[in-house]
N, C-alpha and C positions, 0 to 999 in steps of 0.2 A: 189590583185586588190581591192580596196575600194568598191566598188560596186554588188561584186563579191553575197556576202550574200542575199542582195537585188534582184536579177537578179535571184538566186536560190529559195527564195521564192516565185517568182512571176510565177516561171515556175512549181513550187510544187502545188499553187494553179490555173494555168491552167492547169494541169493533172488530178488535181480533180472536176476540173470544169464538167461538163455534156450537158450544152448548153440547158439546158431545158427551161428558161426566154430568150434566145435568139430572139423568133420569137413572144413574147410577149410585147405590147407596153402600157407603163402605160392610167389611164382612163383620165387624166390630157395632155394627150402628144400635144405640141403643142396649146394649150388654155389656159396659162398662161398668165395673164393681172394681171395691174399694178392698174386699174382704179375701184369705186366701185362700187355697184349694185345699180342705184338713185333708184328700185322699193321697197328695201328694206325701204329706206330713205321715200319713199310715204305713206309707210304701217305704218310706226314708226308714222311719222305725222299725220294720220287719226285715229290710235290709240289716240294718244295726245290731239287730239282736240276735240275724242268723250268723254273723261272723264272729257275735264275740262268743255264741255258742260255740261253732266250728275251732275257734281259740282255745277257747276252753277245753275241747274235746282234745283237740291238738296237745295241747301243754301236759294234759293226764298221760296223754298218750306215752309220750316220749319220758315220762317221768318212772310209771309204772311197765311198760313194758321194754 
């Protein structure tokens, strides 16, 4: 039977199996999404804008005084 070897190793590694991750369910289960985090995107921005202020302030700086 073609199949035959296949069908014995799957019954070899259910015997050795133990069931012990059975009743365990990953920390992920069910909360997989597609879409991204916009607070991350807010944090990156306010980051960005405080340094090119800080630049900015910087570059007056040393221009005018």
């Amino acid at each position: 039977m073609p199949g035959s070897f296949l069908l014995r190793e799957v019954r070899k590694m259910e015997d050795n199996y133990d069931g012990y991750y059975d009743d365990r369910k990953p920390d992920d289960d069910g909360k997989v999404t597609t879409d991204f985090d916009r607070s991350i995107i807010k944090k990156i921005a306010v980051i960005v804008l405080a340094v090119a202020v800080i630049i900015t302030l910087s570059v007056l700086a040393m221009k005018y005084l």
